[in-house]
N, C-alpha and C positions, 0 to 999 in steps of 0.2 A: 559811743560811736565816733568812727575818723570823721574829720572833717570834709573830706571828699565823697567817703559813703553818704554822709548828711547831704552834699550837695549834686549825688548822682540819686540819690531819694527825689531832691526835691521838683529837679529837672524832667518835667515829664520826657515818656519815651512818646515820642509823635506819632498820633496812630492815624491823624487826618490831614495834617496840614503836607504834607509829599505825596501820600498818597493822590491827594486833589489837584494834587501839581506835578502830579504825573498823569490824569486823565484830562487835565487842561493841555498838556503838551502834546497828546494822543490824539486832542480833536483837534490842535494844529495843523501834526502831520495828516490830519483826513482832510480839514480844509484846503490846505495846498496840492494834496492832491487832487481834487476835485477840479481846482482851477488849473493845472496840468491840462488834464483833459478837455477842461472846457475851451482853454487858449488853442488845444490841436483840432478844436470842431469848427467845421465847418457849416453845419447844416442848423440853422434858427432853432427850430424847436430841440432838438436838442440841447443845443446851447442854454434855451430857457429849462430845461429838466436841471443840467450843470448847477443854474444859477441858483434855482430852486432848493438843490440838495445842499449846497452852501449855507443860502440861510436859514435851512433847520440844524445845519451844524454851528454856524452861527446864534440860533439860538442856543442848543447847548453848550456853546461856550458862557456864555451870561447866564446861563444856571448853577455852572461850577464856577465862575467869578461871585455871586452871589452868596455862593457855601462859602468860599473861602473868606468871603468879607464878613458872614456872620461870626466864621470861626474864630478869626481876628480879634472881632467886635468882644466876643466870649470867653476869650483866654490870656490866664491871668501873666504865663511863662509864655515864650513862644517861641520857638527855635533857635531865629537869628532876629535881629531888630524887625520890630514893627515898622517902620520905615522901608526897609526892605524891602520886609514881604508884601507891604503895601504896593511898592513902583515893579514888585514882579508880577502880582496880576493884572494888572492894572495893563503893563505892555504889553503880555500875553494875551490880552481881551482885545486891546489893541490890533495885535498881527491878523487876529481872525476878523475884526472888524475891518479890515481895510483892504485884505484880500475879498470881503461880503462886498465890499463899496466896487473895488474892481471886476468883480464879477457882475455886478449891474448893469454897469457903465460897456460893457463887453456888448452884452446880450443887448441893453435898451441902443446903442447906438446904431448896430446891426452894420457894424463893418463887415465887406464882404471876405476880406482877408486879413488874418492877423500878421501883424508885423512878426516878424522872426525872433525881432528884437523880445517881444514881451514872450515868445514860449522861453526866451534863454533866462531872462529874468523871474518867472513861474520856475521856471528848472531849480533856479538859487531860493530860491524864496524857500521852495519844498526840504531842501538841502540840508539849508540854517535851521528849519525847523525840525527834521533829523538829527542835528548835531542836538539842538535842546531838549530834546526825547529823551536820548541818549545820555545825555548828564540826569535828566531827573528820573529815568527809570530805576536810576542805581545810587541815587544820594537818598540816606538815610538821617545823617546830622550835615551841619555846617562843615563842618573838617573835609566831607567827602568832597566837597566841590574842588580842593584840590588836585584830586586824582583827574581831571575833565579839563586840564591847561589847552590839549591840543584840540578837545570840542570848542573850546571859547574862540581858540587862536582858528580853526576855520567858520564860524561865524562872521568873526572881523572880514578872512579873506572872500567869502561871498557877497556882503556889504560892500565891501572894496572894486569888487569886478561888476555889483551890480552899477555902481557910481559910475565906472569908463562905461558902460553900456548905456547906460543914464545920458550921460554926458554923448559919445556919439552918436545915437538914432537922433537928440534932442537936434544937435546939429545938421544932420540929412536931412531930419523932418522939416525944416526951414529952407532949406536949400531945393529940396525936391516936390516935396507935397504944393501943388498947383490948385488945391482945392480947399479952400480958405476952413471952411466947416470938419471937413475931414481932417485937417488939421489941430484943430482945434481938439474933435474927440479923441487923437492919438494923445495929442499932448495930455490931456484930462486926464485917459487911463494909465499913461504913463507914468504921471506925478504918484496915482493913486495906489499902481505897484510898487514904486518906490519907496512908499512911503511903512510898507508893509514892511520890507527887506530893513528898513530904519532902524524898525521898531525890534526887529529878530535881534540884533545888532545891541538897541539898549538892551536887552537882556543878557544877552552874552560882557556886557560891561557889567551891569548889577550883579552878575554870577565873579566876573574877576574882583569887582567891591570886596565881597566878600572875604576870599580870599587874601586880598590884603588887611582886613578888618583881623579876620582868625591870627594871622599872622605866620 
């Protein structure tokens, strides 16, 4: 037997580990959509239904963080480095954890209007998390992540636009906000959308890793 036959034997074909990292990316896109809507409501109860569906998609994301980490724990080959795939769910638990966290902070603080500012940052957030969808619907080995330059390359430019959004409400909210408390909970949730858009962002870095790794 070639030697390449020997080492396309040996290499499992991946029947879980994309797969899961394609329904980790799908409950992304539902959780930022969720918060879409929940950032254009107006009406409390609502808002609490919003926050609610979150975090049952939030928990389902820690169910499929959970698969993936046994599968890890369990498998002897694994696609691309252990490392890797370690800091890829890990940020993807992340993204849904901290849109979960903004969605709290929305609903428990009971602003009576939302700043503009965070539907346009929810807008990015959901976006980024489209463009990651979109790379792991259709990557089957390491090598595919090549073909997804311009999903990474708009990842960065959402991160990018979220930071000057970031950066000017942070400064209005200082200059205009007259209510010391209400302040304060913008800033909170602000930080805490940010922080999501971060996280979309390292991913989109550990997918170019990658690619520089394959070479």
């Amino acid at each position: 037997m070639k030697l390449d036959s020997i080492f396309s034997f040996m290499v499992p074909k991946d029947r879980k580990f994309f797969p899961l990292f394609n329904d980790a990316a799908d409950n992304l896109v539902l959780a930022s959509e969720l918060l879409i809507k929940l950032v254009r409501e107006l009406d409390l109860n609502q808002r609490m239904e919003y926050m609610r569906m979150i975090r049952d998609v939030e928990h389902i994301g820690d169910d499929i963080t959970r698969k993936l980490m046994t599968e890890l724990d369990g498998t002897f080959i694994t696609p691309f480095e252990r490392e890797d795939i370690h800091e890829l769910i890990c940020n993807m638990d992340d993204i849904v954890d901290y849109i979960h966290s903004s969605s709290k902070r929305i609903y428990l603080y009971k602003l009576l209007e939302i700043p503009e500012e965070f539907v346009w940052i929810a807008d990015r957030i959901h976006s980024a998390n489209q463009e990651i969808q979109n790379v792991l619907r259709s990557v089957r080995s390491v090598n595919d992540f090549k073909k997804h330059l311009h999903n990474i390359d708009k990842i960065c430019e959402y991160e990018s636009e979220v930071d000057d959004i970031y950066q000017e409400f942070l400064s209005k909210l200082f200059d205009q906000e007259a209510n010391a408390i209400d302040l304060i909970k913008k800033r909170d949730i602000l930080t805490t959308l940010e922080k999501a858009i971060d996280k979309c962002d390292d991913v989109g870095n550990i997918f170019s890793s990658l690619i520089i790794k394959m070479g």
